[in-house]
PyMOL Python script that loads the backbone (N, CA, C, O; Angstrom):
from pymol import cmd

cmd.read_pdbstr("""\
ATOM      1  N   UNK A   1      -2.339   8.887 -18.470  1.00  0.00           N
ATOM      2  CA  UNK A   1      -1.887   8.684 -17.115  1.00  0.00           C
ATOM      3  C   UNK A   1      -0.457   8.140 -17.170  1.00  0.00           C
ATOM      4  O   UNK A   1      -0.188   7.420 -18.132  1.00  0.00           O
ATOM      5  N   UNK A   2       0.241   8.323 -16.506  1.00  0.00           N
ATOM      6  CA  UNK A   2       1.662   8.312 -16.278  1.00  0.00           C
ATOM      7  C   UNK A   2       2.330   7.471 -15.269  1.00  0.00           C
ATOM      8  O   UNK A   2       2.455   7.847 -14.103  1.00  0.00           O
ATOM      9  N   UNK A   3       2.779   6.288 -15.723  1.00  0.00           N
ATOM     10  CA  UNK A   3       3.052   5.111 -14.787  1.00  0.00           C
ATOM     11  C   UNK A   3       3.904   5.596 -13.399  1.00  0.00           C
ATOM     12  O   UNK A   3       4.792   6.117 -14.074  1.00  0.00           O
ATOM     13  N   UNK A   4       4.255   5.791 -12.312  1.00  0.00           N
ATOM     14  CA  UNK A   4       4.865   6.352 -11.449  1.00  0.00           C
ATOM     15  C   UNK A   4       5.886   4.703 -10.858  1.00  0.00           C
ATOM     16  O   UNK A   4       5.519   3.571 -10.542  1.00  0.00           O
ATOM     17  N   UNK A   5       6.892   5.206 -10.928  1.00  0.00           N
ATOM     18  CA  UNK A   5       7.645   4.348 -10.123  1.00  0.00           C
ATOM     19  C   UNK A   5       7.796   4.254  -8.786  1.00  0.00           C
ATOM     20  O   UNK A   5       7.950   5.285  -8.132  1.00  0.00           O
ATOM     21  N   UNK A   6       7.779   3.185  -8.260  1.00  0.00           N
ATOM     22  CA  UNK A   6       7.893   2.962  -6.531  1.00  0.00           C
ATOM     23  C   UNK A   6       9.102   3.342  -5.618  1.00  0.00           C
ATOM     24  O   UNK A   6      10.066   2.577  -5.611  1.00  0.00           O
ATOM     25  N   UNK A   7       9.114   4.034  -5.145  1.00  0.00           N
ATOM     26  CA  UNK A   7       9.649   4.502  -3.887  1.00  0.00           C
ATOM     27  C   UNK A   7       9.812   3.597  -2.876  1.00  0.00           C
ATOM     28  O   UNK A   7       9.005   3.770  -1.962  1.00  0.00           O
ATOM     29  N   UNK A   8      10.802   2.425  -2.675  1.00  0.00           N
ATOM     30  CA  UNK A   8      10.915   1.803  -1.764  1.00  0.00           C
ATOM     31  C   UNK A   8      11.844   2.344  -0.353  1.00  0.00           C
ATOM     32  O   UNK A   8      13.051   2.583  -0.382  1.00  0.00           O
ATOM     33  N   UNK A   9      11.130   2.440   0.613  1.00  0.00           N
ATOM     34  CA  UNK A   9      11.990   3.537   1.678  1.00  0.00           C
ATOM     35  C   UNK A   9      12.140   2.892   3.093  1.00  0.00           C
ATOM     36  O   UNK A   9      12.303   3.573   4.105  1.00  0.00           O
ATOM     37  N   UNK A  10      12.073   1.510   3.089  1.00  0.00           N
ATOM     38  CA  UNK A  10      11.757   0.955   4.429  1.00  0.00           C
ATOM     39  C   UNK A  10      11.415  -0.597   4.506  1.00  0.00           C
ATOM     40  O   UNK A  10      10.768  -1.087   3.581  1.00  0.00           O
ATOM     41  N   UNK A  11      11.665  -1.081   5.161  1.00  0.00           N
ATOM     42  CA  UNK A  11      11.344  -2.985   5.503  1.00  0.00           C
ATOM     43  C   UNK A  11      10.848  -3.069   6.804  1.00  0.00           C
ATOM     44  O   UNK A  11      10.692  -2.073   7.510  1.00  0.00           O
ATOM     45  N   UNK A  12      10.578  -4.275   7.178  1.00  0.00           N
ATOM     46  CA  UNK A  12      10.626  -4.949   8.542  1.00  0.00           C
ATOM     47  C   UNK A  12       9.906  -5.826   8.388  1.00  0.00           C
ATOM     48  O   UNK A  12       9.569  -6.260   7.286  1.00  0.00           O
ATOM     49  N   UNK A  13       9.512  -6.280   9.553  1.00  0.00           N
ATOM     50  CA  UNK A  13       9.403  -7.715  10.341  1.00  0.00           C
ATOM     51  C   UNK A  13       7.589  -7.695  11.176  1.00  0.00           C
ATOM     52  O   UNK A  13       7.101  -6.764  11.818  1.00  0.00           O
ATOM     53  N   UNK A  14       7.206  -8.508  10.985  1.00  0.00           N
ATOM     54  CA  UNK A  14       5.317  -8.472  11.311  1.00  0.00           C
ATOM     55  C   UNK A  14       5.941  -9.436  12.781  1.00  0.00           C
ATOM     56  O   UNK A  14       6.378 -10.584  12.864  1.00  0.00           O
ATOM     57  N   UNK A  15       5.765  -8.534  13.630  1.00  0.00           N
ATOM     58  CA  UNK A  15       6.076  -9.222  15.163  1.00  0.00           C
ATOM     59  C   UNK A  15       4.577 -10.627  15.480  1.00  0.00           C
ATOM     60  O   UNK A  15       4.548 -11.853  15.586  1.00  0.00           O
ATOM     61  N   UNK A  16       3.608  -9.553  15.518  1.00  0.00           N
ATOM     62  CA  UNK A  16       2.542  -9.806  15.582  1.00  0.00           C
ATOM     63  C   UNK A  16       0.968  -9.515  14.688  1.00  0.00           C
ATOM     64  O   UNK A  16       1.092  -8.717  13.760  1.00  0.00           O
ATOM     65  N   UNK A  17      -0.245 -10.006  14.869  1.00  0.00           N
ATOM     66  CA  UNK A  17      -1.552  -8.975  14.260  1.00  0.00           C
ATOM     67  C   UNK A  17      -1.601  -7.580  14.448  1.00  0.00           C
ATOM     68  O   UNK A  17      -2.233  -6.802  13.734  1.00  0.00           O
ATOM     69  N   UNK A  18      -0.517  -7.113  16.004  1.00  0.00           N
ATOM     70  CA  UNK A  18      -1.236  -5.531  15.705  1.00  0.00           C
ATOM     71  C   UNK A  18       0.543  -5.082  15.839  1.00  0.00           C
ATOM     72  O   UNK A  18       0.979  -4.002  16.237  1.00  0.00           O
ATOM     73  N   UNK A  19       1.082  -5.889  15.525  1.00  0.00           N
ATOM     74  CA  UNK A  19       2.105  -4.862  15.881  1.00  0.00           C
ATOM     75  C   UNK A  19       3.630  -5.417  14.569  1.00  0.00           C
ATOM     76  O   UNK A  19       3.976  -6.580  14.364  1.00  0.00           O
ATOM     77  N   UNK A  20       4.167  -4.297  13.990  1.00  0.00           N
ATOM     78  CA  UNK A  20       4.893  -3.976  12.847  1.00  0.00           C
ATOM     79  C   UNK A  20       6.146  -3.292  13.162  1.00  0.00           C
ATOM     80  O   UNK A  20       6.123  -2.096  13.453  1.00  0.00           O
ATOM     81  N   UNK A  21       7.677  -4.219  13.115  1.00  0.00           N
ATOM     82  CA  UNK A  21       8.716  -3.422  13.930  1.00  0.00           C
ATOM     83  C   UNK A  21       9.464  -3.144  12.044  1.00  0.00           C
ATOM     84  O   UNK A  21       9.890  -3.749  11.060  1.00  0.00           O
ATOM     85  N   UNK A  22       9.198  -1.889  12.551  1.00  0.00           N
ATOM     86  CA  UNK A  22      10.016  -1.266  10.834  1.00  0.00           C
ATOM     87  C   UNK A  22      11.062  -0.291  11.042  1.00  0.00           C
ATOM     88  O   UNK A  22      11.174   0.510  11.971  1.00  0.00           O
ATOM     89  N   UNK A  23      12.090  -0.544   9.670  1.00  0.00           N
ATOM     90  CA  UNK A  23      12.981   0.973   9.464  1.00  0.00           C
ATOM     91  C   UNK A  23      12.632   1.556   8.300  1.00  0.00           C
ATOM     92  O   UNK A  23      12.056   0.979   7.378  1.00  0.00           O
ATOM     93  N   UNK A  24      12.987   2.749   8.320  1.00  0.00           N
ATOM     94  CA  UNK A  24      12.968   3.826   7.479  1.00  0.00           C
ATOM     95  C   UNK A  24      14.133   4.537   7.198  1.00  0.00           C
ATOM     96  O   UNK A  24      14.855   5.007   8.079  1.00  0.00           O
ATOM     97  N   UNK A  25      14.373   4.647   5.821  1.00  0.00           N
ATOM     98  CA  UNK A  25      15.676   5.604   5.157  1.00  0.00           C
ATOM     99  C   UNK A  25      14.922   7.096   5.066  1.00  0.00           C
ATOM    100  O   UNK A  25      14.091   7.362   4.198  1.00  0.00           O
ATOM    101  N   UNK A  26      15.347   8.006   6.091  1.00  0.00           N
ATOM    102  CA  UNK A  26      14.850   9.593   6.105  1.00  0.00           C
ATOM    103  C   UNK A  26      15.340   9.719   4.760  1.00  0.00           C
ATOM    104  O   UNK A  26      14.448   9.415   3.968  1.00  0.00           O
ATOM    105  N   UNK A  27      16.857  10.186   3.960  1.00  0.00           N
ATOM    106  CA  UNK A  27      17.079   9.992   2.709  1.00  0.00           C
ATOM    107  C   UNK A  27      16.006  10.128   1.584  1.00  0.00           C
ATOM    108  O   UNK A  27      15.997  10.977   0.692  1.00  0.00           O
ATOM    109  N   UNK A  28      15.254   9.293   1.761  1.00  0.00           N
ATOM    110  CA  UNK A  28      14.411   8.714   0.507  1.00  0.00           C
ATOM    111  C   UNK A  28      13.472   8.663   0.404  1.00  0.00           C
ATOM    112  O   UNK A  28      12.761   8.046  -0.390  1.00  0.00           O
ATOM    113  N   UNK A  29      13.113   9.819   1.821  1.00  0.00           N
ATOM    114  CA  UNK A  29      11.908  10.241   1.898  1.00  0.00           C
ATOM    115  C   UNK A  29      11.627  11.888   1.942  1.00  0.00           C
ATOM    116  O   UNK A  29      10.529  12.426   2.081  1.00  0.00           O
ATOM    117  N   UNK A  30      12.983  12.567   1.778  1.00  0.00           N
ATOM    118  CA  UNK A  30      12.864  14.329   1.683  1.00  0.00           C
ATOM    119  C   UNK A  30      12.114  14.688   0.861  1.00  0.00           C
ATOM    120  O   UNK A  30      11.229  15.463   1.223  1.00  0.00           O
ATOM    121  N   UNK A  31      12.164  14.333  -0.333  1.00  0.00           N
ATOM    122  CA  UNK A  31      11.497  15.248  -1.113  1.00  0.00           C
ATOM    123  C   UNK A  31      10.143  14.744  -1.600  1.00  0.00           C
ATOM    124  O   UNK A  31       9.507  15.051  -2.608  1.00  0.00           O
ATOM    125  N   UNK A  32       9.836  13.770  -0.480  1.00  0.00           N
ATOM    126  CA  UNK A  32       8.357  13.837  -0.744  1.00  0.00           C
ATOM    127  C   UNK A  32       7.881  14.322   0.687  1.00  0.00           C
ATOM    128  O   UNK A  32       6.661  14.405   0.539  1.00  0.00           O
ATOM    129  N   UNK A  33       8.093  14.592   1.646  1.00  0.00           N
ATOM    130  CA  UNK A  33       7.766  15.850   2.542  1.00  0.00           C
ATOM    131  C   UNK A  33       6.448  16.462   2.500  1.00  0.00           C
ATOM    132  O   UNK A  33       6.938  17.045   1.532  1.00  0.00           O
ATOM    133  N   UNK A  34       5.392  16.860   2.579  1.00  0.00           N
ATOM    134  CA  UNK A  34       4.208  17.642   2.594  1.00  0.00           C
ATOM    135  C   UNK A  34       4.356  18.085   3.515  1.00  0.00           C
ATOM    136  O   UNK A  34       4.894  17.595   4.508  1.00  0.00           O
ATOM    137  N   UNK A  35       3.714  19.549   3.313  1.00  0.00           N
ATOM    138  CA  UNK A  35       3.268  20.292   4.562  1.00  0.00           C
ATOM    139  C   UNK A  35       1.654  20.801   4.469  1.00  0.00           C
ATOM    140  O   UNK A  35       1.038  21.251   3.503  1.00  0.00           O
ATOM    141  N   UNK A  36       1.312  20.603   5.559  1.00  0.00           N
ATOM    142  CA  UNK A  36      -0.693  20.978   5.931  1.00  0.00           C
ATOM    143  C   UNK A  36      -0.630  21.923   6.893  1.00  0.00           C
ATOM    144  O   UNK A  36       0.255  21.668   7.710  1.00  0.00           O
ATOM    145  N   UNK A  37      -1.236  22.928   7.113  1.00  0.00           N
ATOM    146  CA  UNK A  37      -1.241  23.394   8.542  1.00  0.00           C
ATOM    147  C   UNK A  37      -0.203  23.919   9.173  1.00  0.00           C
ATOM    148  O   UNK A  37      -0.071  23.963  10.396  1.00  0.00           O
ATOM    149  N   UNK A  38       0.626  24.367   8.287  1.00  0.00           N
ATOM    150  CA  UNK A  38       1.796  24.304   9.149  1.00  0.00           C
ATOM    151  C   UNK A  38       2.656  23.110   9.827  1.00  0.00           C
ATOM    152  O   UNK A  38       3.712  23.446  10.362  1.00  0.00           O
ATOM    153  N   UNK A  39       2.205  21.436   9.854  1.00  0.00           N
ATOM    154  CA  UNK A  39       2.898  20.252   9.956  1.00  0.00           C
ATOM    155  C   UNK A  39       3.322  19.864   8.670  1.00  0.00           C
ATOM    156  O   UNK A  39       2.707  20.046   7.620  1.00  0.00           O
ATOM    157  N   UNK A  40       4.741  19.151   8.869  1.00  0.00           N
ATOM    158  CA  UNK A  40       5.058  18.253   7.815  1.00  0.00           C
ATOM    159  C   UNK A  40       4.938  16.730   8.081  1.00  0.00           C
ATOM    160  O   UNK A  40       5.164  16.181   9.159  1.00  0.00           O
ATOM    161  N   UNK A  41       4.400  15.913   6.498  1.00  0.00           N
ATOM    162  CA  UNK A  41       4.327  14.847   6.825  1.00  0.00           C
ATOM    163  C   UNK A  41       4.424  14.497   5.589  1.00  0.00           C
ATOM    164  O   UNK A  41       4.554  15.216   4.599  1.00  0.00           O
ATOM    165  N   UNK A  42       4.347  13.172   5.683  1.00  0.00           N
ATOM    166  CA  UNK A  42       5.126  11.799   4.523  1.00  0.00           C
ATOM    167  C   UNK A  42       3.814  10.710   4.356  1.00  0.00           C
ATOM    168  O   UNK A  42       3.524   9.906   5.242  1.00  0.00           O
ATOM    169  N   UNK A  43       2.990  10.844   2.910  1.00  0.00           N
ATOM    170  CA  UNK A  43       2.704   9.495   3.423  1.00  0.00           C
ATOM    171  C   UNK A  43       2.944   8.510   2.576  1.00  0.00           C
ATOM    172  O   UNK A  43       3.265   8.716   1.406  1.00  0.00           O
ATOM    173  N   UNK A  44       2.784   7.128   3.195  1.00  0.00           N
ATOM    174  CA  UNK A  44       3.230   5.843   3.077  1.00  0.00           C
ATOM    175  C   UNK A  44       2.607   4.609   2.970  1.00  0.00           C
ATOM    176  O   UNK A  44       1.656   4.310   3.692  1.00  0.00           O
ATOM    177  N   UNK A  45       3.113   3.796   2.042  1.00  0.00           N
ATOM    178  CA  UNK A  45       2.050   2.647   2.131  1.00  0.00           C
ATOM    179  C   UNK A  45       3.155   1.314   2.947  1.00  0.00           C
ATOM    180  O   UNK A  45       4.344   1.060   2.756  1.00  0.00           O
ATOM    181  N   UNK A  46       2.464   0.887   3.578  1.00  0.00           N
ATOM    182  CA  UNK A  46       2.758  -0.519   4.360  1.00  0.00           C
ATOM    183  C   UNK A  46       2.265  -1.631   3.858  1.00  0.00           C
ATOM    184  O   UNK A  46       1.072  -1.910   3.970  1.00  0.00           O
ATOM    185  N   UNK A  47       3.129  -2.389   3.250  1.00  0.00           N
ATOM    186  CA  UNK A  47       2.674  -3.981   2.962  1.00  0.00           C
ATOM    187  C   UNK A  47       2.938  -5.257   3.475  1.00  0.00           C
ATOM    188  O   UNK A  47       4.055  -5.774   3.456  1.00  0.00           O
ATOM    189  N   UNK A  48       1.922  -5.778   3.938  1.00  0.00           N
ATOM    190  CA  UNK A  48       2.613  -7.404   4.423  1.00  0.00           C
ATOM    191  C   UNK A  48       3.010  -8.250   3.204  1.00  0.00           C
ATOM    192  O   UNK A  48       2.450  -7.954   2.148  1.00  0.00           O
ATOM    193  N   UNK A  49       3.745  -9.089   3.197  1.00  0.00           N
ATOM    194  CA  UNK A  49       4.489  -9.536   2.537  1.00  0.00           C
ATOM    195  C   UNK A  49       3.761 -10.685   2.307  1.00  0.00           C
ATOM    196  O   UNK A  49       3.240 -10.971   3.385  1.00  0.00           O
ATOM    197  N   UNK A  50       3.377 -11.683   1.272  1.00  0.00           N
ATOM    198  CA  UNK A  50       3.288 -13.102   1.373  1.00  0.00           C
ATOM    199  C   UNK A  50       4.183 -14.361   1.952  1.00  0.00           C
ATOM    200  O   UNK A  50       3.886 -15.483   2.361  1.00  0.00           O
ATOM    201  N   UNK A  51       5.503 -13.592   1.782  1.00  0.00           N
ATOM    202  CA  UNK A  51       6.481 -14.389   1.964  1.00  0.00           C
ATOM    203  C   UNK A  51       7.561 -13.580   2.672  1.00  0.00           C
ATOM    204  O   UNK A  51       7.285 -12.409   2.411  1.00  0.00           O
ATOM    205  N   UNK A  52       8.782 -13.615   3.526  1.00  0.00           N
ATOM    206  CA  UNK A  52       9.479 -13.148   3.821  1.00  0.00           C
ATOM    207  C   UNK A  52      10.497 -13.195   2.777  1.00  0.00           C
ATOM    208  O   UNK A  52      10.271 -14.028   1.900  1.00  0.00           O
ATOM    209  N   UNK A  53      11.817 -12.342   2.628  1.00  0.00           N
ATOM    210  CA  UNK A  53      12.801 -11.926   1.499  1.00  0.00           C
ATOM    211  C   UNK A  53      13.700 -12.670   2.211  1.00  0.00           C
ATOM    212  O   UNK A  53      13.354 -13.301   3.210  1.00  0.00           O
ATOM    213  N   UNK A  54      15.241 -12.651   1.642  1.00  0.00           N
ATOM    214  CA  UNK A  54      16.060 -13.379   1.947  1.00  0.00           C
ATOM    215  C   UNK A  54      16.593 -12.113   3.572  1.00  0.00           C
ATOM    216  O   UNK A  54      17.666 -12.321   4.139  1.00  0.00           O
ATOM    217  N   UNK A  55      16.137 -11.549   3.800  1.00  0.00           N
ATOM    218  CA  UNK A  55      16.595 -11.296   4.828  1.00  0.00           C
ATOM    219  C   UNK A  55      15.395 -10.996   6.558  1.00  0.00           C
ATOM    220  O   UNK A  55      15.422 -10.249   7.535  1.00  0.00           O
ATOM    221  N   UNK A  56      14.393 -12.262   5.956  1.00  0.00           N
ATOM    222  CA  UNK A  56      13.238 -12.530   6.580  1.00  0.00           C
ATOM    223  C   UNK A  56      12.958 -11.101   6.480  1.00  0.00           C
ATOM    224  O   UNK A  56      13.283 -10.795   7.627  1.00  0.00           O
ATOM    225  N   UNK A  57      12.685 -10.284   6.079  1.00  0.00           N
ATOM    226  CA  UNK A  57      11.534  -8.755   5.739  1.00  0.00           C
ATOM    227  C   UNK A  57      10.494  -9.261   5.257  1.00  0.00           C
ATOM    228  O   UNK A  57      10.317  -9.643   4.100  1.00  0.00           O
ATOM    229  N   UNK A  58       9.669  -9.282   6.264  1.00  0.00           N
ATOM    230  CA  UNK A  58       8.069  -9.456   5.386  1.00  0.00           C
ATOM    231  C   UNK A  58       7.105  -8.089   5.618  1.00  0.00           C
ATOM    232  O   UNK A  58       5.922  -8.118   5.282  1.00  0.00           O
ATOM    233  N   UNK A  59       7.602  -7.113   6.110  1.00  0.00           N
ATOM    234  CA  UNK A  59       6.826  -6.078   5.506  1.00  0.00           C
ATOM    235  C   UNK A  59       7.634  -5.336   5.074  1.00  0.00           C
ATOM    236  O   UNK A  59       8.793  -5.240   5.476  1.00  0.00           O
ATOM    237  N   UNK A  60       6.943  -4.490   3.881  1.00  0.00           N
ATOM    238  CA  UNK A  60       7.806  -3.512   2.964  1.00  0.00           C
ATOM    239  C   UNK A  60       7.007  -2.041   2.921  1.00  0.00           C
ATOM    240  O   UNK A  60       5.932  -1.885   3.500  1.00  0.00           O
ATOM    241  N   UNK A  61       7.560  -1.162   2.287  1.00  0.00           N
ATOM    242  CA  UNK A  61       6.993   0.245   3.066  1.00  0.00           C
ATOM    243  C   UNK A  61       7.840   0.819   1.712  1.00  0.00           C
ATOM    244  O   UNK A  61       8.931   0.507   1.234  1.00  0.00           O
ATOM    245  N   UNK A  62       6.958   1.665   1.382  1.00  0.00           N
ATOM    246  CA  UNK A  62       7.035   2.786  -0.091  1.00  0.00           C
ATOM    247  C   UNK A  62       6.542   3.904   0.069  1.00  0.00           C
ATOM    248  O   UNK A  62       5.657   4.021   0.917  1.00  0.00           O
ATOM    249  N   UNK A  63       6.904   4.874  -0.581  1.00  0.00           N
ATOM    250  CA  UNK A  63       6.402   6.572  -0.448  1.00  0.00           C
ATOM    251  C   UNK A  63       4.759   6.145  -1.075  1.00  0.00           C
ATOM    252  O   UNK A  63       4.634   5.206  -1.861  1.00  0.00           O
ATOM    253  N   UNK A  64       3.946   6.709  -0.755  1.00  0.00           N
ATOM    254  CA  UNK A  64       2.377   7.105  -1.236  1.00  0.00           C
ATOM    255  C   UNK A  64       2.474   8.196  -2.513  1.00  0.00           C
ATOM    256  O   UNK A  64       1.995   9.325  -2.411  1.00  0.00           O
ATOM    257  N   UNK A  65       2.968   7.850  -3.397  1.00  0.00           N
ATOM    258  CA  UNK A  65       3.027   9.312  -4.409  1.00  0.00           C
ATOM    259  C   UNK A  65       1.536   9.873  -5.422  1.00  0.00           C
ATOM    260  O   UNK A  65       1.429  10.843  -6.174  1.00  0.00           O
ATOM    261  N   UNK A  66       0.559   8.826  -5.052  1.00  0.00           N
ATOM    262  CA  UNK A  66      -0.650   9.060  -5.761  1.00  0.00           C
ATOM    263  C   UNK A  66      -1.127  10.239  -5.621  1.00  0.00           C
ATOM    264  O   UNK A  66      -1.207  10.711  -4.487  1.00  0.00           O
ATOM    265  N   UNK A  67      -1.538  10.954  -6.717  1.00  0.00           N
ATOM    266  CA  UNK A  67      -2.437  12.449  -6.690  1.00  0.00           C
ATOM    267  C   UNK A  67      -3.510  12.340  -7.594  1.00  0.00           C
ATOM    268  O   UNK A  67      -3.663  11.824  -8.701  1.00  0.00           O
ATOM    269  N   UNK A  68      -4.451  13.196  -6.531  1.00  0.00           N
ATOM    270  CA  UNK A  68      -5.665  12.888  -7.278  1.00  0.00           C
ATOM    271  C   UNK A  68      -5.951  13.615  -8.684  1.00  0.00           C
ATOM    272  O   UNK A  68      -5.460  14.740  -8.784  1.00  0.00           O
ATOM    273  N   UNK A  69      -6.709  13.105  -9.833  1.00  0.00           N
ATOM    274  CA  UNK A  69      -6.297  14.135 -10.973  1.00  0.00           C
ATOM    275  C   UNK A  69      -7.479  15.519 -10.424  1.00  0.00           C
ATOM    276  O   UNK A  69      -8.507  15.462  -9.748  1.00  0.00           O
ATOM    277  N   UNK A  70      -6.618  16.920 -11.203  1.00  0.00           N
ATOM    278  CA  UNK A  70      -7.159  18.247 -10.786  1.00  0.00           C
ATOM    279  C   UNK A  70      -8.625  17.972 -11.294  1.00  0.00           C
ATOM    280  O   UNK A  70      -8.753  17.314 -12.327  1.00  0.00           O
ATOM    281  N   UNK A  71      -9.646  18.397 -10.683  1.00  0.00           N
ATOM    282  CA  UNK A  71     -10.849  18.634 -11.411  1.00  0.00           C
ATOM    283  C   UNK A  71     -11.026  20.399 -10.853  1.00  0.00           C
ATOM    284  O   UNK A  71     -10.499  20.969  -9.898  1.00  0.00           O
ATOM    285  N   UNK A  72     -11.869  20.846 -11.771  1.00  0.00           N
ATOM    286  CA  UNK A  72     -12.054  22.251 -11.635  1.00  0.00           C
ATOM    287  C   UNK A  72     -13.388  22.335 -10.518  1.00  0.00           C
ATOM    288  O   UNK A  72     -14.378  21.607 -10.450  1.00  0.00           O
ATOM    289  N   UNK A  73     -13.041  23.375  -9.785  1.00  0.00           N
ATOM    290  CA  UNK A  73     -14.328  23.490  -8.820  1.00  0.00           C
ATOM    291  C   UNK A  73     -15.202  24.348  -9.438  1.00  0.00           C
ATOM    292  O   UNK A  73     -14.878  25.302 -10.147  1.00  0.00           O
ATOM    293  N   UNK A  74     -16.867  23.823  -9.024  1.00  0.00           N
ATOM    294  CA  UNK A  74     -17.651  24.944 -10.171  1.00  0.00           C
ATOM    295  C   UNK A  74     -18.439  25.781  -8.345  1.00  0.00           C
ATOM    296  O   UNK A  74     -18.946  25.227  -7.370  1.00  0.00           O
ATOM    297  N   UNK A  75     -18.189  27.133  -8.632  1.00  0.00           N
ATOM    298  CA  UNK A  75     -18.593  27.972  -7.171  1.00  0.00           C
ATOM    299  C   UNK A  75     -20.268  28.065  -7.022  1.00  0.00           C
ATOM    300  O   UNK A  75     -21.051  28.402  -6.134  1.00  0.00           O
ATOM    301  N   UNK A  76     -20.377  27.510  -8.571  1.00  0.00           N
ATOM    302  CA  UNK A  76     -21.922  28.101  -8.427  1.00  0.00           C
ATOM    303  C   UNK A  76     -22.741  26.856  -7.994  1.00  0.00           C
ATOM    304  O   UNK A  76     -23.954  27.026  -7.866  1.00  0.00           O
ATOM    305  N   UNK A  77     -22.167  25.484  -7.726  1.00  0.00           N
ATOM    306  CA  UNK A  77     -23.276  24.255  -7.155  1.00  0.00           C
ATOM    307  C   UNK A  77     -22.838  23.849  -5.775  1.00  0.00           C
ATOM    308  O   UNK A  77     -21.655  23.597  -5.546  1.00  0.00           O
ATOM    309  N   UNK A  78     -23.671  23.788  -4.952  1.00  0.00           N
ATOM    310  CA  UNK A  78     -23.591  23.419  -3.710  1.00  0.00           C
ATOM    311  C   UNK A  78     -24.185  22.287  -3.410  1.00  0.00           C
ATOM    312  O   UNK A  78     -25.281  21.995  -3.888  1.00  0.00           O
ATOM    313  N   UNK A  79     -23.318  21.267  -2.314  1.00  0.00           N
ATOM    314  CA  UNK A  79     -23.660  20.156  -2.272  1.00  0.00           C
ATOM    315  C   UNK A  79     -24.937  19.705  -1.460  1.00  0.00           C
ATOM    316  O   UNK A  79     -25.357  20.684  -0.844  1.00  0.00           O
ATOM    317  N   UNK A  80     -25.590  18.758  -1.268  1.00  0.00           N
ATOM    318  CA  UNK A  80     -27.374  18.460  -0.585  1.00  0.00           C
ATOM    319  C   UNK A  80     -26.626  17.945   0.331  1.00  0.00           C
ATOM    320  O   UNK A  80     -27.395  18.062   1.286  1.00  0.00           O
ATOM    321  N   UNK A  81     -25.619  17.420   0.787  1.00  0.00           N
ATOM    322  CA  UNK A  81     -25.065  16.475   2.109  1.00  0.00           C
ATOM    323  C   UNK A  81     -24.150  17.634   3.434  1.00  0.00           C
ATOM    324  O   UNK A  81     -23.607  18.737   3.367  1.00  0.00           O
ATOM    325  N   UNK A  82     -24.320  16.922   4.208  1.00  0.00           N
ATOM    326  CA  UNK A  82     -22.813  17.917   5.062  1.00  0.00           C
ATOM    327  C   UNK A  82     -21.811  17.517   5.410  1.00  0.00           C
ATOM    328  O   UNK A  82     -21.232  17.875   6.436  1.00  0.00           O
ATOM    329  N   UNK A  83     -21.434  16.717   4.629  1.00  0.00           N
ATOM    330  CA  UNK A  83     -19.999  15.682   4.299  1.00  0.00           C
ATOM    331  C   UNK A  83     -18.949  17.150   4.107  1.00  0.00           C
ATOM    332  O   UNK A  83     -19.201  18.101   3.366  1.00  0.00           O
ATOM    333  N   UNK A  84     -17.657  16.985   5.064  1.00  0.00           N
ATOM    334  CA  UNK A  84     -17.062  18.159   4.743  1.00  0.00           C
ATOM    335  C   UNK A  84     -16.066  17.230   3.945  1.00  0.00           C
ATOM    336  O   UNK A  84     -14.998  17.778   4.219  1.00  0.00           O
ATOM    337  N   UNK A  85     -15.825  16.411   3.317  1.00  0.00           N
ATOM    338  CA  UNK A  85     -15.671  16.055   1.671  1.00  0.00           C
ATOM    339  C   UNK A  85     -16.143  15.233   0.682  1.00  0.00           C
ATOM    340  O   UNK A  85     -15.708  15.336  -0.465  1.00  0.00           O
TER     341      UNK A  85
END
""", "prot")
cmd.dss("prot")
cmd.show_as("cartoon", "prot")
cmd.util.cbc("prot")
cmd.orient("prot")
């Protein structure tokens, strides 16, 4: 397994419990881009901070680059549940 480095792409500020005022560098987030369906999207992890940084940022925000490892699909076993995953 292959250590992946962090993608830091964004900060901000924890206003409140439900609410998170953040920026984002588009930049440093192109080429992780996905497309589904015909939509594109980015995803991202959001962290509260323990502590605020010297520029009071207590939440921090990184690209999601985790992939799941390939497993091979076998056509011939079908699953007992109707979990569509």
């Amino acid at each position: 397994m292959s250590e992946s480095k962090t993608i830091y792409c964004g900060s901000g500020k924890k206003q409140n419990d439900g609410w998170l005022k953040v920026t984002i560098n588009p930049d440093k987030l192109m080429e992780y881009v996905e497309e589904f369906n015909g939509n594109k999207f980015v995803k991202l992890n959001i962290n509260i901070k323990d502590e605020a940084d010297q520029y009071g940022k207590d939440v921090s925000i990184s690209v999601d680059t985790w992939k799941p490892d390939a497993q091979p699909i076998d056509a011939d076993v079908e699953g007992d549940d109707d979990l569509p995953f």
